[in-house]
C-alpha positions as CSV (number, residue, x, y, z in Angstrom):
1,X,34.1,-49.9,268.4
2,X,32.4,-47.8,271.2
3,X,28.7,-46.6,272.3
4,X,25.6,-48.3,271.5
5,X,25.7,-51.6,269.3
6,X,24.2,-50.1,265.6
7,X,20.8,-51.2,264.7
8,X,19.5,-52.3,260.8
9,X,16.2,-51.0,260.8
10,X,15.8,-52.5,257.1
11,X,18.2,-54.7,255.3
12,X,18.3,-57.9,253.4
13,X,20.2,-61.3,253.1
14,X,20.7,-62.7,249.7
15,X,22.0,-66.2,248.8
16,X,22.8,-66.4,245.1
17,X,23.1,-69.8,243.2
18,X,24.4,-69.5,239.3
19,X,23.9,-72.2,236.9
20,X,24.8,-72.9,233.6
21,X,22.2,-74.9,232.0
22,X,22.2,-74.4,228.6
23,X,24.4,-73.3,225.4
24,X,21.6,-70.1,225.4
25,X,18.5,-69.4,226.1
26,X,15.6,-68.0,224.3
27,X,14.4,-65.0,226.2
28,X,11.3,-64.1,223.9
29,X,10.2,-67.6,224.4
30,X,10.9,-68.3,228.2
31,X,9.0,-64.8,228.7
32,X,5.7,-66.5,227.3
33,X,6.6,-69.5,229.2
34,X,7.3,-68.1,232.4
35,X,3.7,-65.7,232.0
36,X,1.8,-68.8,231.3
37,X,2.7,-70.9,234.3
38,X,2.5,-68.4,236.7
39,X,0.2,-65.7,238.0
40,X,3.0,-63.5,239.2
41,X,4.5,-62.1,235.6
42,X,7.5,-62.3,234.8
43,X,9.6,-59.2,233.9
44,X,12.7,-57.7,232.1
45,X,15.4,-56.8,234.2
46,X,16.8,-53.3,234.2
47,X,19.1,-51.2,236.0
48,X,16.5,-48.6,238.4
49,X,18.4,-45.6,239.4
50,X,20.8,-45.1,235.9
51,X,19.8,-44.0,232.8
52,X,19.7,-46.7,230.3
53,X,22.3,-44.6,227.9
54,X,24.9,-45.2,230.7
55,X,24.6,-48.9,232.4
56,X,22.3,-51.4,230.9
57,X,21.9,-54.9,230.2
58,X,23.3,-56.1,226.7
59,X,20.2,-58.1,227.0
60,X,18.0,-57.7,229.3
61,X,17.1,-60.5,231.7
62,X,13.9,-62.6,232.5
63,X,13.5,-62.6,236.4
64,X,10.8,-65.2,237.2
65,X,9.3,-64.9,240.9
66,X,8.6,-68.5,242.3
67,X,6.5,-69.6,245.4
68,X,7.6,-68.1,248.7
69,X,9.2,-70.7,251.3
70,X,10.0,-71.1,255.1
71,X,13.7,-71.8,255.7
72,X,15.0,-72.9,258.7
73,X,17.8,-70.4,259.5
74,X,19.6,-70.4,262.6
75,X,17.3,-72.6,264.3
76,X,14.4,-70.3,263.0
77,X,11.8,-70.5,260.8
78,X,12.1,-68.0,258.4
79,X,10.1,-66.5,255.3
80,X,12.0,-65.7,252.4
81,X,11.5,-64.7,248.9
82,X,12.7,-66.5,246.1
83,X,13.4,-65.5,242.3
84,X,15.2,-66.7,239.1
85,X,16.9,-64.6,236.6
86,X,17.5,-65.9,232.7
87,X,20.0,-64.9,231.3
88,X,20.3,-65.5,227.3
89,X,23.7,-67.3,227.4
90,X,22.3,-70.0,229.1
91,X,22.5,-69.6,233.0
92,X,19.8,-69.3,235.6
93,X,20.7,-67.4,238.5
94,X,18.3,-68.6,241.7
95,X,18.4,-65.6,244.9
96,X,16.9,-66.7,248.5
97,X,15.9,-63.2,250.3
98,X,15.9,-63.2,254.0
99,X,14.6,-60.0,255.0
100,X,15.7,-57.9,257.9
101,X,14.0,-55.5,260.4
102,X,15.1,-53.9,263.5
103,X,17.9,-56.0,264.1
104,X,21.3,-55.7,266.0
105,X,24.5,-55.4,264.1
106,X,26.0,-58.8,265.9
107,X,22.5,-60.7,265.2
108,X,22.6,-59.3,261.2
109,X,25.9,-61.0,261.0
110,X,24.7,-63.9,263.0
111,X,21.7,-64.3,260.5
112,X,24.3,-63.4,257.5
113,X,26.1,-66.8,258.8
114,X,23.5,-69.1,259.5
115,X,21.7,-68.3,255.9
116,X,24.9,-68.9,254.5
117,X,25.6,-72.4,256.8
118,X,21.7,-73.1,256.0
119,X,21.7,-72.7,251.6
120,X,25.4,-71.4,251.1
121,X,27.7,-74.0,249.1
122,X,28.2,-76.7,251.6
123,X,24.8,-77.0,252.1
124,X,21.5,-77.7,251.1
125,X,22.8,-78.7,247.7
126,X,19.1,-80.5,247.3
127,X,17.3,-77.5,248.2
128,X,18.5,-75.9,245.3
129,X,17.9,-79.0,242.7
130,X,14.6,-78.6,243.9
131,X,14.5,-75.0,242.5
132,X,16.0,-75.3,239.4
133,X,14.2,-78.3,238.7
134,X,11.2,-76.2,239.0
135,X,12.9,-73.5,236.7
136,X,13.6,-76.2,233.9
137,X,10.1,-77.4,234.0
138,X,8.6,-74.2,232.9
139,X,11.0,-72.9,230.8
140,X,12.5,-76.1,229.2
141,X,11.2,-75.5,225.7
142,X,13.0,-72.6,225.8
143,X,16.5,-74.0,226.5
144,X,19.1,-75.1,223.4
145,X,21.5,-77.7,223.5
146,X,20.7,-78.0,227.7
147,X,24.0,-78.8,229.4
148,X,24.0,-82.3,230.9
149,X,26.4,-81.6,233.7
150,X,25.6,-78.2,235.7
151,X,28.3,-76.0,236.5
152,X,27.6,-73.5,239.8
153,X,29.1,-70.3,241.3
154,X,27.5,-68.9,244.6
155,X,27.6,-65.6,246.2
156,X,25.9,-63.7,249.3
157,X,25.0,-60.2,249.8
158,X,24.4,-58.0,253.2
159,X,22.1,-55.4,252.5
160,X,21.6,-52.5,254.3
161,X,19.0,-50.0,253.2
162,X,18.5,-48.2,257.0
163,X,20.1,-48.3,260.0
164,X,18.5,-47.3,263.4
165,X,20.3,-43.8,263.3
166,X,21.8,-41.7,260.5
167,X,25.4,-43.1,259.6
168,X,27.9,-41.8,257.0
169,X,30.5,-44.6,255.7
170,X,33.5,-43.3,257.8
171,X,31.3,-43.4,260.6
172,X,30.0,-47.2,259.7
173,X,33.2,-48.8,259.5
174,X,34.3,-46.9,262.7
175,X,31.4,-48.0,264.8
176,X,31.5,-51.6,263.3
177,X,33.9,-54.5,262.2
178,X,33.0,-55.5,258.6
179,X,35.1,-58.5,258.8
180,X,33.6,-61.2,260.5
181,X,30.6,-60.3,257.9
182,X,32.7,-60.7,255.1
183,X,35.1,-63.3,255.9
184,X,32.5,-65.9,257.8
185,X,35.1,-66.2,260.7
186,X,34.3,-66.1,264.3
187,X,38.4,-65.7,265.0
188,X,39.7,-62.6,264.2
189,X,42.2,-62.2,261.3
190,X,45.6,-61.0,261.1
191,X,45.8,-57.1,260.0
192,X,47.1,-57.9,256.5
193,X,44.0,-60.5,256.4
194,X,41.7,-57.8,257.7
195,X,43.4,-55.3,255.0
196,X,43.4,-57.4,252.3
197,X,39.7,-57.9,252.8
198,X,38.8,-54.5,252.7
199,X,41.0,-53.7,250.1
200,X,37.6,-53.4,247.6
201,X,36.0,-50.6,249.3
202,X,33.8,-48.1,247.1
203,X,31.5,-44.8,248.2
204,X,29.8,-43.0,246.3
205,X,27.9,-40.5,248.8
206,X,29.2,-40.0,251.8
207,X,26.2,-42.2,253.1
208,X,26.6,-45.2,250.8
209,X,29.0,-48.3,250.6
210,X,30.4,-51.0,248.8
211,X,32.8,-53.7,250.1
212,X,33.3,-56.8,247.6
213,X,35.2,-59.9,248.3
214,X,35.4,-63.1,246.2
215,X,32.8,-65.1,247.6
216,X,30.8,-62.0,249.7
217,X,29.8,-58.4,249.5
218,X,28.2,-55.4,251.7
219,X,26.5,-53.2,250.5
220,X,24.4,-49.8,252.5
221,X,22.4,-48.9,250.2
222,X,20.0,-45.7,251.8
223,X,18.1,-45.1,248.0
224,X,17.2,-48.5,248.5
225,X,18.5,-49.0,244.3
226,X,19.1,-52.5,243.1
227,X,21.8,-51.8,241.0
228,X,25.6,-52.6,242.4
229,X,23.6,-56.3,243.5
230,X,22.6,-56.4,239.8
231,X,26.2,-55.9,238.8
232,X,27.7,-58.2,241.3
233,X,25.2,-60.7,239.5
234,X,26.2,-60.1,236.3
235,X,29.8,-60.6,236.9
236,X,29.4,-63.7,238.7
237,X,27.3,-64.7,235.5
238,X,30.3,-63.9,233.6
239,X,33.2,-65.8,235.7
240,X,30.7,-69.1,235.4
241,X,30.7,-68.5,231.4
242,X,34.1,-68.1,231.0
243,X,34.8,-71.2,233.7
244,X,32.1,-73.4,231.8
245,X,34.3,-72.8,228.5
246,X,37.4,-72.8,229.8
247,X,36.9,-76.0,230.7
248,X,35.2,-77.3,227.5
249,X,38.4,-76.4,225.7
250,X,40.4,-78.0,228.3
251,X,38.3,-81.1,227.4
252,X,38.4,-80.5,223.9
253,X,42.7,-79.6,223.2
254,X,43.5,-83.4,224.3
255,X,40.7,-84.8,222.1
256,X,41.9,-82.6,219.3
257,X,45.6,-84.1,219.6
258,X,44.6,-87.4,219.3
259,X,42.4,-86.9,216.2
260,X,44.7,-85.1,214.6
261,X,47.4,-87.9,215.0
262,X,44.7,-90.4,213.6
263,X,44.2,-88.9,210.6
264,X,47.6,-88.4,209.8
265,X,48.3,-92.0,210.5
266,X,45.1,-93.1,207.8
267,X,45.8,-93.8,204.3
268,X,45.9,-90.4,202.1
269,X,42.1,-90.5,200.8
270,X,40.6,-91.2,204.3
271,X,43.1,-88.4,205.5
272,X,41.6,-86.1,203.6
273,X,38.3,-86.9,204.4
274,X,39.3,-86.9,208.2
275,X,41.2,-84.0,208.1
276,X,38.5,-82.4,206.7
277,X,35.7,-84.0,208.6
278,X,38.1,-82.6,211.9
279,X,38.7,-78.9,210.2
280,X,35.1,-78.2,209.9
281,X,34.0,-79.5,213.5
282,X,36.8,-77.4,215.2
283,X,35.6,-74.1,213.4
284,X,32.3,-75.4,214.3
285,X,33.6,-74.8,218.1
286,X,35.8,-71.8,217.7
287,X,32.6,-70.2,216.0
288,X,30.3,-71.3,218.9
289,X,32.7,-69.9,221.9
290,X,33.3,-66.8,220.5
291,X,29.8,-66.5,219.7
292,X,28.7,-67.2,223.3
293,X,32.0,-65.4,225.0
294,X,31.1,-61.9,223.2
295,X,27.4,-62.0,224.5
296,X,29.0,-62.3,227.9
297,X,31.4,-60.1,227.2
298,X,28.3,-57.6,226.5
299,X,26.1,-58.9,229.0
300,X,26.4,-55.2,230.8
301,X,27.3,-52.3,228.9
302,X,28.9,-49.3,230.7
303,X,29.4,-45.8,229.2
304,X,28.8,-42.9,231.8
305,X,27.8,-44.1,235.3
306,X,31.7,-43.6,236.9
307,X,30.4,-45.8,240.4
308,X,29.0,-48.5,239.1
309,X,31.5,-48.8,236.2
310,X,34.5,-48.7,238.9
311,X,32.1,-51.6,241.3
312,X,31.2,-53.6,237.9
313,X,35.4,-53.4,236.8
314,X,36.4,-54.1,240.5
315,X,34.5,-57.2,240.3
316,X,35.9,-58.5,237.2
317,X,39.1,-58.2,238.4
318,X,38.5,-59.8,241.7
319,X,36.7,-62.8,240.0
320,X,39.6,-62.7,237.9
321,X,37.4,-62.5,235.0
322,X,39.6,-60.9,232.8
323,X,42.6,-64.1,233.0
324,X,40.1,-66.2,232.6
325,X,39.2,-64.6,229.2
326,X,42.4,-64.5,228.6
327,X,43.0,-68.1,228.8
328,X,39.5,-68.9,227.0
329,X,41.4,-66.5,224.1
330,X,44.7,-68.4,223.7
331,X,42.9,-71.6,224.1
332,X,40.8,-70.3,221.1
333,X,43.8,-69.4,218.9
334,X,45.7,-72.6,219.2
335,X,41.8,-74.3,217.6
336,X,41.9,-72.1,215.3
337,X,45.8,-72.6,214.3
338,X,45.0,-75.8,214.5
339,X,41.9,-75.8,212.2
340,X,43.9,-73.5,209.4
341,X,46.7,-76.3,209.8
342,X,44.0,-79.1,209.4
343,X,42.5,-77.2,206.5
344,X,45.7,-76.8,204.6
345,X,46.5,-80.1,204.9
346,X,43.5,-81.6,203.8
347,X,43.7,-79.1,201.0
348,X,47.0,-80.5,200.5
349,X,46.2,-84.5,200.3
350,X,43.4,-83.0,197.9
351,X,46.2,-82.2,195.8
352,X,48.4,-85.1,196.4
353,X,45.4,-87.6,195.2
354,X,44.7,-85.3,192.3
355,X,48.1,-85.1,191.1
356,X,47.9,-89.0,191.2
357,X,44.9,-89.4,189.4
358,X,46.2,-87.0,186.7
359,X,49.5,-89.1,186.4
360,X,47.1,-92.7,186.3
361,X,45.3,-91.0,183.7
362,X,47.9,-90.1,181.3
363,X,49.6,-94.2,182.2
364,X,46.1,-95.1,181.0
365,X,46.0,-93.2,177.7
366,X,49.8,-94.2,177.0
367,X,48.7,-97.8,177.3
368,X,45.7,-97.4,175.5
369,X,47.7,-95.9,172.7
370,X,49.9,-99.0,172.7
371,X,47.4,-101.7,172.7
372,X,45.7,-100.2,169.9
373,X,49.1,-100.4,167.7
């Protein structure tokens, strides 16, 4: 890199925290909610700069704006906006925004660092209790079946809407090294490392730019348009979905195993009753998951906007999204194999303790017939 250092005349830094924190959420009611608590309404989210027919939420979001704070970031005192997003499969997604003016290149990614070192995910785990705590008091009639334990996936943004001179994206990544932004590291990375990293690069104009990794993302952004964060949001939403149930059947397969054993060792009328009992509850689940997996599945739907479709599959893929769901699938199909199994053989015992009662009946009516001659 050569010349002048570049300058970000406008830009942002933006911590994300997701949270799962209920099976679903009410948007309707969380809407009134929100508006009552708070001066500052709450709002819908849609995608700005696209026409709804081809990107839009399945459902749109409720993005609640909460009190302003002053961070300590990099040794500085900082002011920095703060917001939740509700999503109506249950998580909360909390963003910190550290805004950025007239600031060199090295002291963006300095800043990019020290938010992250400051409210990133070895840090300041309290500070974001604190604001979710104060998202679950307001909208905690809203919530169904609240989770008790909270799962979490984090990401950061650098944002560039300006830079101090007029830059194309050829001439961005020639006049400055994306990697140490990206990667976090102050020592520099082997070439396949530094290839590998920028393997997810995506440009629409020749003035715009889109790098994703799994835990970061840059995006320059000169429209100043919301929309590839808002994507990178709603797939993150997505991978913590499909982790949260992922894990629940994980859980639940073991649990299964044993029940099933323990009815089959009970005495043929409990059986039934147990087999039965265990049939319904595990179509109960299966019913529930997919339920809850198609709404994220829907969560953004994409039909003619080519850029944002390519970013939005991109980050599936690099969150893995799409195994995931896979594995959430098969786990799904041996419940339900497992709940036709159940069903047949409590349909079976059924049959077992009717043919029995049939067979005492007629004994009973044959010794009837004799005591009576």
């Amino acid at each position: 890199m050569g010349g002048n250092e570049v300058v970000v005349e406008s830009g942002t830094v933006v911590v994300l925290r997701h949270f799962d924190i209920a099976y679903s959420i009410d948007l309707a009611r969380a809407e009134g909610l929100c508006a009552a608590h708070s001066s500052a309404a709450s709002r819908r989210g849609r995608l700005g700069s696209v026409p709804e027919k081809a990107l839009a939420f399945g459902v749109p979001p409720v993005q609640l704006p909460l009190a302003p704070l002053a961070l300590d970031i990099g040794g500085c005192s900082r002011d920095v906006g703060v917001t939740a997003r509700l999503y109506d499969f249950g998580v909360v997604v909390l963003a910190v925004r550290v805004p950025v003016a007239h600031c060199a290149w090295s002291d963006f990614v300095a800043l990019a660092q020290a938010a992250d070192q400051a409210i990133g995910p070895a840090a300041r785990s309290r500070f974001w209790e604190e604001r979710l705590d104060e998202v679950r008091a307001v909208i905690a009639p809203a919530l169904l079946r609240p989770s008790e334990v909270t799962l979490e996936e984090d990401y950061l943004l650098a944002v560039v809407h300006a830079f101090g001179e007029p830059l194309t994206a050829t001439a961005l990544l020639d006049r400055v090294d994306l990697v140490p932004l990206l990667s976090g590291e102050t020592r520099r990375l082997s070439e396949s490392a530094r290839r590998d990293l920028l393997r997810q690069s995506h440009s629409y104009y020749e003035d715009d730019l889109v790098v994703l990794t799994w835990d970061r993302a840059f995006i320059y952004e000169p429209r100043g348009d919301s929309d590839v964060a808002d994507v990178l949001e709603v797939a993150n939403a997505q991978l913590l979905e499909l982790r949260y149930y992922d894990e629940l059947l994980d859980a639940e397969l073991p649990r299964m195993y044993d029940l099933v054993e323990e009815a089959r060792g009970a005495a043929s009328l409990r059986a039934a009753r147990r087999f039965a009992h265990l049939a319904r509850r595990l179509y109960t689940l299966v019913a529930e998951v997919t339920e809850l997996t198609e709404k994220v599945d829907n969560a953004l739907q994409v039909t003619e906007d080519v850029y944002l479709a390519r970013i939005y599959a991109s980050a599936l893929d690099l969150f893995r999204v799409p195994k995931l769901g896979a594995a959430v699938d098969r786990k799904l199909a041996i419940v339900r194999d497992t709940y036709t199994a159940l069903y047949d053989e409590a349909s079976s015992r059924r049959a077992e303790l009717l043919e029995i009662a049939i067979v005492l009946l007629i004994v009973i009516e044959v010794v009837l017939a004799l005591v009576r001659h």
